[in-house]
C-alpha positions as CSV (number, residue, x, y, z in Angstrom):
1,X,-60.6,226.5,-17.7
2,X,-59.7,222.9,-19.2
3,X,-56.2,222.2,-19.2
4,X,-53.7,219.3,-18.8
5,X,-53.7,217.8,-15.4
6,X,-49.4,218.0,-15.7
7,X,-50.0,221.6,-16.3
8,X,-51.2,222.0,-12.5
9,X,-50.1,218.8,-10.6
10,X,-46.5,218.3,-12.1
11,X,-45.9,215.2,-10.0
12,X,-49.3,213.4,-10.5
13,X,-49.0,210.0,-12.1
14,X,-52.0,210.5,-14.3
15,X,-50.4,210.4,-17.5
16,X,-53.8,210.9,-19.2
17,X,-54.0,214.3,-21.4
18,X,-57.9,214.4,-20.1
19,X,-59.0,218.0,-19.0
20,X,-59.5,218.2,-15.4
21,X,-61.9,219.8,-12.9
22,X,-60.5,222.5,-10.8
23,X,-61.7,224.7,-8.1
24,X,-59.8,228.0,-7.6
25,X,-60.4,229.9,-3.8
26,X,-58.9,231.9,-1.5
27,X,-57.6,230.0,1.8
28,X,-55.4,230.7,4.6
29,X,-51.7,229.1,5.0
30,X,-52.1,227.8,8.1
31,X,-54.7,225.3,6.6
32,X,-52.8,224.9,2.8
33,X,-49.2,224.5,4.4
34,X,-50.4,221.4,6.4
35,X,-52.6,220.4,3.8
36,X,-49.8,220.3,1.4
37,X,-47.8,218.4,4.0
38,X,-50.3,215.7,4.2
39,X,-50.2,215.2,0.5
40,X,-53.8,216.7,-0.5
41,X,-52.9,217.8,-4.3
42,X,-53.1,221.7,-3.9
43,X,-51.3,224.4,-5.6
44,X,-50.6,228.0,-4.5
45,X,-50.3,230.7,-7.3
46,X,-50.6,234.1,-5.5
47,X,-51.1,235.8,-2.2
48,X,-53.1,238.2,-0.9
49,X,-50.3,239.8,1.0
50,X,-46.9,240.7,-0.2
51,X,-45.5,239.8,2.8
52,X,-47.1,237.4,6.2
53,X,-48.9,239.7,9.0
54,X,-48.2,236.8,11.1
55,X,-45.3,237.5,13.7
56,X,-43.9,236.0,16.8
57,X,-43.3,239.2,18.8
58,X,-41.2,239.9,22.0
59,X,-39.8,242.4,24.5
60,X,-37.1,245.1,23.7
61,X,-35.6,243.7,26.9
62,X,-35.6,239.9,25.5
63,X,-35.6,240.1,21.7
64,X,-36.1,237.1,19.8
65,X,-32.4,236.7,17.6
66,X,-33.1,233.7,16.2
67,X,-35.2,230.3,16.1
68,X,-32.6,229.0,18.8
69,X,-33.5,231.9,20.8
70,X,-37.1,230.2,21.2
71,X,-36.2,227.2,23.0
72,X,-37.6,227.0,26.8
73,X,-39.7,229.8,25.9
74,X,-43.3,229.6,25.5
75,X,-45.3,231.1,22.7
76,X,-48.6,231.7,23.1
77,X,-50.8,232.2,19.6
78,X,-54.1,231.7,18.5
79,X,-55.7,228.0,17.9
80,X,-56.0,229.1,14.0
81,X,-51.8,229.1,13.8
82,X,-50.6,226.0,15.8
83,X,-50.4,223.4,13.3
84,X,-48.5,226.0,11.2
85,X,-46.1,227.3,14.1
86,X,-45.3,223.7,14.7
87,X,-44.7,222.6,11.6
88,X,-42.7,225.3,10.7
89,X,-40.5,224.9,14.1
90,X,-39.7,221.6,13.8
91,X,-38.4,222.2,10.4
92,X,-36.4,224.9,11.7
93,X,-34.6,223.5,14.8
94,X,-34.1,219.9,16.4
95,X,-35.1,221.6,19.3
96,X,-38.6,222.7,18.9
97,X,-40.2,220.1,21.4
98,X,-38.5,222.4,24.1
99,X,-40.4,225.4,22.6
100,X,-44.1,225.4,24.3
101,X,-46.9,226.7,22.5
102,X,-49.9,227.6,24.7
103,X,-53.5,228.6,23.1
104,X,-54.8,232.2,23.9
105,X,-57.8,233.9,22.6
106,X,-57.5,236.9,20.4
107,X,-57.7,239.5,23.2
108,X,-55.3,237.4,25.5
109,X,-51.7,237.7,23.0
110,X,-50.8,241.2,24.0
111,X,-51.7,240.9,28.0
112,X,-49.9,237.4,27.8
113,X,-47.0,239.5,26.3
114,X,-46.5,242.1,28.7
């Protein structure tokens, strides 16, 4: 549908009232959380979860407490999540340089785990 480009884009500078062209899809957050980042002019107005089935998982014997309680630990994830996981890290603790994140294919997460 037409509508006002402030509708969508709140902080665009086009103060025109012409109706813009929009494309609506479905896409992943690892690739709109960066994208947003980067300051390509998306908007996000559901999910297709409730909740994120993305987790960082650990042992009973060494649970995970907090973000601190990553630091000189490695996590190991697949290619699709880095830029996400990092991103989200280094808002989250000065520290995250010390947290390493190593790629692992699909079937290598839980082996790496155990």
């Amino acid at each position: 549908r037409d509508m006002d480009a402030s509708t969508l884009f709140p902080n665009n500078r086009d103060t025109s009232s012409d109706p813009v062209n929009i494309s609506i899809g479905i896409v992943e957050q690892n690739v709109l959380l960066p994208a947003i980042a980067r300051n390509i002019q998306a908007k996000a107005f559901g999910t297709l979860f409730k909740r994120s089935p993305q987790c960082i998982a650990s042992l009973p014997s060494k649970p995970l407490l907090s973000v601190e309680d990553l630091v000189g630990k490695t996590l190991g994830m697949n290619i699709d999540t880095v830029e996400l996981t990092s991103t989200l890290l280094s808002h989250a603790t000065e520290r995250c340089r010390e947290i390493e994140i190593k790629v692992l294919s699909r079937n290598q997460t839980i082996g790496a785990l155990l």
